[in-house]
C-alpha positions, 0 to 999 in steps of 0.5 A, a space after each residue: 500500500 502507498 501510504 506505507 512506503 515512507 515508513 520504510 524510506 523513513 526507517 532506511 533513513 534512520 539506519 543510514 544517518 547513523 552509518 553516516 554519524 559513525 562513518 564521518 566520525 571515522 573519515 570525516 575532515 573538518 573544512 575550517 580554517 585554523 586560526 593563527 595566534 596573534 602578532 602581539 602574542 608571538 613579539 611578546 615573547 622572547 626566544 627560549 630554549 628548545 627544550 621547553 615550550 614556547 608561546 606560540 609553541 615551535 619546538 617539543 620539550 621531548 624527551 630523549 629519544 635514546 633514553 630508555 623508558 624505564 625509570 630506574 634506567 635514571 638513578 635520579 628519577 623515582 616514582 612516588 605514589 599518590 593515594 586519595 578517596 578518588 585517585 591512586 597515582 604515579 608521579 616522576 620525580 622528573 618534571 612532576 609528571 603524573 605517569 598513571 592515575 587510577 580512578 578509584 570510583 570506576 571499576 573496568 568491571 562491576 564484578 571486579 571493584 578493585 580494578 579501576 579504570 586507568 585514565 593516565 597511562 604512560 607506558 601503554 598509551 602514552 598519556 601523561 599530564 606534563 607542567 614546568 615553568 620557563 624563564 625569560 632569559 637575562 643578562 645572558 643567564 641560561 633559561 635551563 638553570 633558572 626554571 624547572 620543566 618538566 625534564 627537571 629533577 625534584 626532590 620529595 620527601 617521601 615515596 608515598 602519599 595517602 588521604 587519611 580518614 578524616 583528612 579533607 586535604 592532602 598536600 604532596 610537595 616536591 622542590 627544584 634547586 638551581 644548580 647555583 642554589 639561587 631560585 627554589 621552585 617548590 611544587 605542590 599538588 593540591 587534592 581535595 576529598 570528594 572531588 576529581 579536581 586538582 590543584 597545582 601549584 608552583 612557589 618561586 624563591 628568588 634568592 638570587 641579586 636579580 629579578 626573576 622573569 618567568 611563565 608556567 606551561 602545561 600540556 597533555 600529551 597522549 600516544 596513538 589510538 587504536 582503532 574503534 571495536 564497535 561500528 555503532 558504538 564509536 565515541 570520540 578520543 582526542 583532543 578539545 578545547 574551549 576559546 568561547 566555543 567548544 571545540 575538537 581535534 581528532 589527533 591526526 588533525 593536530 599532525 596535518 595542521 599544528 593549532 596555535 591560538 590566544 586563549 583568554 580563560 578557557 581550557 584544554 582537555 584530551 576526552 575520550 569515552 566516560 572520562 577526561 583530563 583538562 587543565 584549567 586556567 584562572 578565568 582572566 589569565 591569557 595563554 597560548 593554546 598549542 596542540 600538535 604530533 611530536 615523536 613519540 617516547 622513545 622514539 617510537 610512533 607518534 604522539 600529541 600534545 595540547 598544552 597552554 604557556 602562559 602569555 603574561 610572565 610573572 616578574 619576581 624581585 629578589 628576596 621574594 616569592 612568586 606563585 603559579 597556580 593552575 587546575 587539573 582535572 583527572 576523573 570522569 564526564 559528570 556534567 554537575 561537577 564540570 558546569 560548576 568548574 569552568 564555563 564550556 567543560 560540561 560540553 565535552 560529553 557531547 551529544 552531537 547534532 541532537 544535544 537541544 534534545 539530548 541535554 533535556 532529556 538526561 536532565 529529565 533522566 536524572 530527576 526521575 532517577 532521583 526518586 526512583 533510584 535505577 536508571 532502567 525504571 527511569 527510562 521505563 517512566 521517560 518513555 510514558 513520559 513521552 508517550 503522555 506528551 505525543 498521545 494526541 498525535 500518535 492517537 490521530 496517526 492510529 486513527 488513520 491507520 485504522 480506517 486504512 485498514 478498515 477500507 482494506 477490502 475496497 482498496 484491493 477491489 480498487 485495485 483489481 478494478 483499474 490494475 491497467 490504469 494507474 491513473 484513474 486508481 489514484 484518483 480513485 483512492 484521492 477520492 476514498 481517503 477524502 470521503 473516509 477522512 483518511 491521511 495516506 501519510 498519517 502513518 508516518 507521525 509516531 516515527 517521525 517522532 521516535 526518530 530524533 527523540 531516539 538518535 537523542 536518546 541513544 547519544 545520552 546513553 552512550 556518552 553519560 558516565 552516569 549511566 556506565 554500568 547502571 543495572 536494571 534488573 535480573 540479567 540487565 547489569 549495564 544499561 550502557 552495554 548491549 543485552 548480554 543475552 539478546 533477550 530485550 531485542 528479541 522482545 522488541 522485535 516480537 512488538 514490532 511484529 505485532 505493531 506490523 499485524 495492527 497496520 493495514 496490509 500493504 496491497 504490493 507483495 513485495 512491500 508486504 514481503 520487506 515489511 514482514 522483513 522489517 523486525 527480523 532486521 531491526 531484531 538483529 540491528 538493535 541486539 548491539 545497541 545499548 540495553 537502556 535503548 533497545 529498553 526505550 524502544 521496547 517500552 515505547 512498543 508496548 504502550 504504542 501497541 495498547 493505544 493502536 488496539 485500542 483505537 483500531 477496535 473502536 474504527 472496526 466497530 464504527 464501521 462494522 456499524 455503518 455496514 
C-alpha cells in the first residue's frame, strides 16, 4: 500500500544517518580554517630554549629519544605514589609528571571493584599530564638553570602519599634547586576529598641579586589510538578545547595542521569515552593554546600534545616569592561537577547534532532517577513520559491507520478494478481517503517522532558516565552495554511484529514481503545497541501497541456499524 512506503524510506533513513554519524566520525575532515595566534602574542615573547615550550609553541620539550623508558634506567628519577578517596597515582620525580592515575570510583568491571579504570597511562598509551615553568632569559643567564620543566629533577620527601580518614586535604610537595642554589621552585599538588579536581601549584624563591622573569606551561600529551571495536558504538578520543566555543581535534588533525591560538580563560582537555583530563586556567589569565604530533617516547610512533604557556610572565624581585597556580582535572564526564568548574567543560560529553534534545532529556533522566533510584525504571517512566506528551498525535496517526485498514477490502477491489490504469486508481483512492477522512501519510507521525527523540536518546546513553554500568534488573547489569543475552531485542522485535499485524496490509507483495522483513532486521540491528535503548524502544512498543488496539477496535466497530 502507498501510504506505507515512507515508513520504510523513513526507517532506511534512520539506519543510514547513523552509518553516516559513525562513518564521518571515522573519515570525516573538518573544512575550517585554523586560526593563527596573534602578532602581539608571538613579539611578546622572547626566544627560549628548545627544550621547553614556547608561546606560540615551535619546538617539543621531548624527551630523549635514546633514553630508555624505564625509570630506574635514571638513578635520579623515582616514582612516588599518590593515594586519595578518588585517585591512586604515579608521579616522576622528573618534571612532576603524573605517569598513571587510577580512578578509584570506576571499576573496568562491576564484578571486579578493585580494578579501576586507568585514565593516565604512560607506558601503554602514552598519556601523561606534563607542567614546568620557563624563564625569560637575562643578562645572558641560561633559561635551563633558572626554571624547572618538566625534564627537571625534584626532590620529595617521601615515596608515598595517602588521604587519611578524616583528612579533607592532602598536600604532596616536591622542590627544584638551581644548580647555583639561587631560585627554589617548590611544587605542590593540591587534592581535595570528594572531588576529581586538582590543584597545582608552583612557589618561586628568588634568592638570587636579580629579578626573576618567568611563565608556567602545561600540556597533555597522549600516544596513538587504536582503532574503534564497535561500528555503532564509536565515541570520540582526542583532543578539545574551549576559546568561547567548544571545540575538537581528532589527533591526526593536530599532525596535518599544528593549532596555535590566544586563549583568554578557557581550557584544554584530551576526552575520550566516560572520562577526561583538562587543565584549567584562572578565568582572566591569557595563554597560548598549542596542540600538535611530536615523536613519540622513545622514539617510537607518534604522539600529541595540547598544552597552554602562559602569555603574561610573572616578574619576581629578589628576596621574594612568586606563585603559579593552575587546575587539573583527572576523573570522569559528570556534567554537575564540570558546569560548576569552568564555563564550556560540561560540553565535552557531547551529544552531537541532537544535544537541544539530548541535554533535556538526561536532565529529565536524572530527576526521575532521583526518586526512583535505577536508571532502567527511569527510562521505563521517560518513555510514558513521552508517550503522555505525543498521545494526541500518535492517537490521530492510529486513527488513520485504522480506517486504512478498515477500507482494506475496497482498496484491493480498487485495485483489481483499474490494475491497467494507474491513473484513474489514484484518483480513485484521492477520492476514498477524502470521503473516509483518511491521511495516506498519517502513518508516518509516531516515527517521525521516535526518530530524533531516539538518535537523542541513544547519544545520552552512550556518552553519560552516569549511566556506565547502571543495572536494571535480573540479567540487565549495564544499561550502557548491549543485552548480554539478546533477550530485550528479541522482545522488541516480537512488538514490532505485532505493531506490523495492527497496520493495514500493504496491497504490493513485495512491500508486504520487506515489511514482514522489517523486525527480523531491526531484531538483529538493535541486539548491539545499548540495553537502556533497545529498553526505550521496547517500552515505547508496548504502550504504542495498547493505544493502536485500542483505537483500531473502536474504527472496526464504527464501521462494522455503518455496514
Amino acid at each position: 500500500m502507498e501510504n506505507l512506503r515512507p515508513i520504510l524510506w523513513l526507517s532506511l533513513v534512520f539506519v543510514l544517518f547513523l552509518m553516516w554519524q559513525a562513518w564521518n566520525a571515522d573519515y570525516g575532515e573538518r573544512a575550517e580554517v585554523r586560526e593563527r595566534v596573534s602578532e602581539e602574542l608571538v613579539d611578546d615573547v622572547p626566544e627560549r630554549p628548545e627544550d621547553v615550550p614556547e608561546a606560540p609553541l615551535t619546538e617539543e620539550a621531548a624527551i630523549d629519544p635514546a633514553a630508555p623508558l624505564d625509570v630506574l634506567a635514571d638513578p635520579t628519577r623515582r616514582q612516588i605514589t599518590v593515594r586519595t578517596d578518588l585517585h591512586d597515582l604515579s608521579i616522576d620525580t622528573r618534571g612532576g609528571t603524573i605517569v598513571r592515575a587510577d580512578l578509584l570510583a570506576f571499576p573496568v568491571d562491576p564484578r571486579e571493584p578493585d580494578n579501576p579504570v586507568r585514565l593516565f597511562d604512560e607506558r601503554v598509551r602514552g598519556y601523561v599530564a606534563q607542567s614546568g615553568l620557563t624563564h625569560d632569559r637575562v643578562s645572558g643567564i641560561e633559561a635551563s638553570d633558572r626554571a624547572p620543566s618538566h625534564h627537571a629533577i625534584f626532590q620529595a620527601e617521601a615515596d608515598r602519599f595517602e588521604m587519611r580518614p578524616g583528612q579533607d586535604t592532602l598536600r604532596v610537595p616536591m622542590t627544584w634547586i638551581s644548580d647555583d642554589g639561587s631560585i627554589v621552585v617548590t611544587k605542590t599538588f593540591v587534592f581535595q576529598r570528594g572531588t576529581h579536581l586538582i590543584e597545582v601549584e608552583h612557589s618561586v624563591e628568588n634568592r638570587s641579586d636579580q629579578t626573576w622573569i618567568g611563565r608556567q606551561y602545561r600540556q597533555l600529551r597522549h600516544g596513538p589510538t587504536p582503532s574503534r571495536a564497535s561500528f555503532f558504538l564509536y565515541t570520540f578520543t582526542g583532543a578539545a578545547y574551549f576559546d568561547g566555543r567548544y571545540n575538537k581535534e581528532s589527533f591526526e588533525s593536530l599532525r596535518d595542521s599544528p593549532l596555535e591560538k590566544r586563549l583568554e580563560g578557557g581550557w584544554v582537555s584530551v576526552i575520550e569515552h566516560y572520562f577526561m583530563s583538562a587543565w584549567i586556567p584562572g578565568p582572566d589569565e591569557i595563554n597560548a593554546m598549542y596542540g600538535r604530533a611530536v615523536p613519540g617516547t622513545a622514539g617510537v610512533g607518534t604522539e600529541y600534545l595540547i598544552g597552554l604557556h602562559s602569555a603574561e610572565p610573572v616578574t619576581i624581585a629578589p628576596g621574594s616569592i612568586g606563585m603559579f597556580s593552575t587546575r587539573l582535572w583527572v576523573g570522569p564526564k559528570t556534567q554537575s561537577d564540570l558546569r560548576q568548574i569552568a564555563p564550556g567543560l560540561e560540553l565535552t560529553v557531547d551529544y552531537g547534532i541532537f544535544t537541544f534534545l539530548s541535554k533535556p532529556l538526561f536532565w529529565l533522566l536524572r530527576v526521575i532517577n532521583d526518586f526512583v533510584g535505577n536508571w532502567g525504571w527511569s527510562i521505563v517512566i521517560l518513555t510514558i513520559l513521552i508517550k503522555l506528551a505525543f498521545f494526541h498525535l500518535s492517537a490521530t496517526s492510529y486513527r488513520s491507520m485504522a480506517r486504512m485498514r478498515a477500507v482494506a477490502p475496497k482498496l484491493q477491489a480498487m485495485k483489481e478494478r483499474y490494475k491497467d490504469d494507474k491513473q484513474r486508481m489514484n484518483q480513485a483512492l484521492m477520492e476514498l481517503y477524502k470521503k473516509e477522512k483518511i491521511n495516506p501519510l498519517g502513518g508516518c507521525l509516531p516515527i517521525l517522532v521516535q526518530i530524533p527523540v531516539f538518535i537523542a536518546l541513544y547519544w545520552v546513553l552512550l556518552e553519560s558516565v552516569e549511566l556506565r554500568q547502571a543495572p536494571w534488573m535480573l540479567w540487565i547489569q549495564d544499561l550502557s552495554t548491549r543485552d548480554p543475552f539478546f533477550i530485550l531485542p528479541l522482545l522488541m522485535g516480537l512488538t514490532m511484529f505485532i505493531q506490523y499485524k495492527l497496520n493495514p496490509p500493504p496491497m504490493d507483495p513485495i512491500q508486504q514481503k520487506i515489511f514482514m522483513a522489517l523486525p527480523v532486521v531491526f531484531t538483529v540491528f538493535f541486539a548491539f545497541f545499548p540495553a537502556g535503548l533497545v529498553l526505550y524502544w521496547f517500552t515505547n512498543n508496548l504502550f504504542s501497541i495498547g493505544q493502536q488496539y485500542v483505537i483500531t477496535r473502536k474504527i472496526d466497530a464504527e464501521a462494522a456499524k455503518k455496514h
